[in-house]
C-alpha positions in Angstrom: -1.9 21.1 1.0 0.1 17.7 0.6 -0.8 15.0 2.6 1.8 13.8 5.1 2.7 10.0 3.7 4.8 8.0 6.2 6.6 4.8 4.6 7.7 2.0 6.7 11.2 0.3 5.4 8.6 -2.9 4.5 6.6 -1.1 2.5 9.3 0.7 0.6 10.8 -2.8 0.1 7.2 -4.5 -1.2 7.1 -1.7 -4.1 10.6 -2.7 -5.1 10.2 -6.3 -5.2 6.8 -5.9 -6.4 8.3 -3.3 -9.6 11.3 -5.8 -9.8 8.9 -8.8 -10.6 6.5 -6.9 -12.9 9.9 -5.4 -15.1 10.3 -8.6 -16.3 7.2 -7.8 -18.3 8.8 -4.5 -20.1 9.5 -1.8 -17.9 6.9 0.4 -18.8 4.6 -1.9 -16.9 6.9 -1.6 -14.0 6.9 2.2 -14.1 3.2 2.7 -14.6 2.8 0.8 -11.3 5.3 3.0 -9.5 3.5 5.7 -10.7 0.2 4.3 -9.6 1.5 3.4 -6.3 2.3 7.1 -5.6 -0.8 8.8 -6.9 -2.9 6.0 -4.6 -0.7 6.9 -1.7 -1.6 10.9 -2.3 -5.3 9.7 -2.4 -5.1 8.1 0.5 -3.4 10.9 2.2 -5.6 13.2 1.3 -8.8 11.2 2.5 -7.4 8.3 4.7 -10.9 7.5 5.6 -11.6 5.8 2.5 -9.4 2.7 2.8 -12.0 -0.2 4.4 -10.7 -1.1 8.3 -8.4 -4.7 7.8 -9.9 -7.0 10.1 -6.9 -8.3 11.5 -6.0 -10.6 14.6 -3.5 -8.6 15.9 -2.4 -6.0 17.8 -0.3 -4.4 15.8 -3.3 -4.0 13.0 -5.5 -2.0 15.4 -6.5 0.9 13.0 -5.3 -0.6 10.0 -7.2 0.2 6.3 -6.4 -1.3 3.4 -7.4 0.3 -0.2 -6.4 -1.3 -3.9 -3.4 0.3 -6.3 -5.5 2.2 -9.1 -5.0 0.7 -11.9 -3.6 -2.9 -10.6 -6.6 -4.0 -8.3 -4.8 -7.2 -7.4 -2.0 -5.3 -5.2 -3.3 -3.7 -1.7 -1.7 -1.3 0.3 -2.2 -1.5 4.0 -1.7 2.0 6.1 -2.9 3.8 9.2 -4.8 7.0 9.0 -2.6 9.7 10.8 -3.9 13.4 11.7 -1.9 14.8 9.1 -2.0 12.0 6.4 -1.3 8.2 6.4 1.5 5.4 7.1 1.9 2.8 4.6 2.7 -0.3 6.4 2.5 -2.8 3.4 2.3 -3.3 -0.5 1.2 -6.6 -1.1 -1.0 -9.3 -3.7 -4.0 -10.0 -2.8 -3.4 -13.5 -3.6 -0.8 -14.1 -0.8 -1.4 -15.5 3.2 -1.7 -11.3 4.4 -2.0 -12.4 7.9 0.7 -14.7 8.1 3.0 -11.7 6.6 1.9 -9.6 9.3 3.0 -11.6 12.2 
Protein backbone atom coordinates (compact mmCIF):
# COMPACT_ATOMS: atom_id res chain seq x y z
CA UNK A 1 0.00 0.00 0.00
CA UNK A 2 1.47 3.59 -0.73
CA UNK A 3 1.39 6.00 1.82
CA UNK A 4 -0.77 9.02 1.37
CA UNK A 5 1.98 12.13 1.21
CA UNK A 6 0.33 15.56 1.35
CA UNK A 7 2.65 18.57 0.11
CA UNK A 8 2.06 22.04 1.17
CA UNK A 9 2.86 24.77 -1.81
CA UNK A 10 5.97 25.74 0.84
CA UNK A 11 7.32 22.63 0.89
CA UNK A 12 7.11 22.06 -2.78
CA UNK A 13 8.80 25.40 -3.13
CA UNK A 14 11.78 24.57 -0.38
CA UNK A 15 12.75 21.36 -2.56
CA UNK A 16 13.01 23.65 -5.61
CA UNK A 17 15.01 26.34 -4.20
CA UNK A 18 16.88 23.85 -2.15
CA UNK A 19 17.70 21.63 -5.77
CA UNK A 20 18.22 25.04 -7.52
CA UNK A 21 21.07 26.00 -5.01
CA UNK A 22 22.69 22.62 -4.81
CA UNK A 23 22.70 22.38 -9.14
CA UNK A 24 25.10 24.83 -9.05
CA UNK A 25 27.35 22.03 -7.86
CA UNK A 26 26.65 19.64 -11.02
CA UNK A 27 23.27 18.47 -11.41
CA UNK A 28 23.76 15.12 -10.37
CA UNK A 29 24.04 16.41 -6.87
CA UNK A 30 20.88 18.21 -7.38
CA UNK A 31 18.96 15.09 -8.66
CA UNK A 32 20.27 12.67 -6.08
CA UNK A 33 18.72 15.00 -3.50
CA UNK A 34 15.42 15.06 -5.32
CA UNK A 35 15.53 11.56 -5.34
CA UNK A 36 16.36 11.35 -1.72
CA UNK A 37 13.76 13.75 -0.78
CA UNK A 38 11.11 11.37 -2.27
CA UNK A 39 12.25 8.07 -0.88
CA UNK A 40 12.38 9.99 2.77
CA UNK A 41 8.91 11.26 2.18
CA UNK A 42 7.73 7.34 1.33
CA UNK A 43 9.53 6.44 4.66
CA UNK A 44 7.91 8.69 6.38
CA UNK A 45 4.62 7.81 5.00
CA UNK A 46 4.85 4.63 5.61
CA UNK A 47 5.90 4.94 9.42
CA UNK A 48 5.10 8.66 10.27
CA UNK A 49 5.82 7.81 13.83
CA UNK A 50 9.41 7.90 13.43
CA UNK A 51 10.08 11.53 12.76
CA UNK A 52 11.04 13.10 16.56
CA UNK A 53 7.93 15.69 17.79
CA UNK A 54 9.43 19.53 16.82
CA UNK A 55 9.14 21.41 19.86
CA UNK A 56 7.70 24.43 18.60
CA UNK A 57 6.13 27.65 20.10
CA UNK A 58 3.31 27.69 18.17
CA UNK A 59 0.06 26.75 17.39
CA UNK A 60 0.25 25.90 14.16
CA UNK A 61 3.24 23.16 15.05
CA UNK A 62 1.02 21.19 17.40
CA UNK A 63 1.80 17.61 16.09
CA UNK A 64 4.57 18.49 14.15
CA UNK A 65 7.78 15.76 13.56
CA UNK A 66 10.65 16.52 11.91
CA UNK A 67 13.09 13.62 10.38
CA UNK A 68 16.57 14.30 8.31
CA UNK A 69 16.81 13.75 4.18
CA UNK A 70 18.76 10.30 3.88
CA UNK A 71 21.65 10.96 2.47
CA UNK A 72 21.92 14.96 3.17
CA UNK A 73 21.56 15.02 7.08
CA UNK A 74 21.84 18.82 7.09
CA UNK A 75 18.23 19.33 5.33
CA UNK A 76 15.03 18.41 7.62
CA UNK A 77 11.72 17.94 6.60
CA UNK A 78 8.93 18.97 8.86
CA UNK A 79 5.36 17.04 8.39
CA UNK A 80 2.30 15.90 10.41
CA UNK A 81 1.51 12.33 10.76
CA UNK A 82 -2.01 11.79 9.04
CA UNK A 83 -4.19 8.49 9.42
CA UNK A 84 -3.37 7.52 6.06
CA UNK A 85 0.23 8.92 5.69
CA UNK A 86 1.90 12.35 6.35
CA UNK A 87 1.91 16.21 5.29
CA UNK A 88 5.04 17.81 4.54
CA UNK A 89 4.94 21.23 5.81
CA UNK A 90 8.67 22.30 5.22
CA UNK A 91 12.15 21.39 3.58
CA UNK A 92 14.62 23.30 5.29
CA UNK A 93 18.76 23.51 6.58
CA UNK A 94 19.33 22.86 9.65
CA UNK A 95 21.47 25.74 9.93
CA UNK A 96 18.76 28.40 9.33
CA UNK A 97 16.43 30.44 12.30
CA UNK A 98 13.41 27.27 11.85
CA UNK A 99 11.22 29.02 14.16
CA UNK A 100 11.41 32.38 12.78
CA UNK A 101 10.34 30.64 9.24
CA UNK A 102 7.41 29.20 10.83
CA UNK A 103 5.76 32.32 12.03
Amino acid sequence: MNPNITRSAQSVEDVYEIATYLSRDGLSIAERFLDAVESTFQTLGRTPLIGVPHAGSKHSQTGLRRWRVRGFENFMIFYHPLSNGIEIVRVLHGARDIESLFE
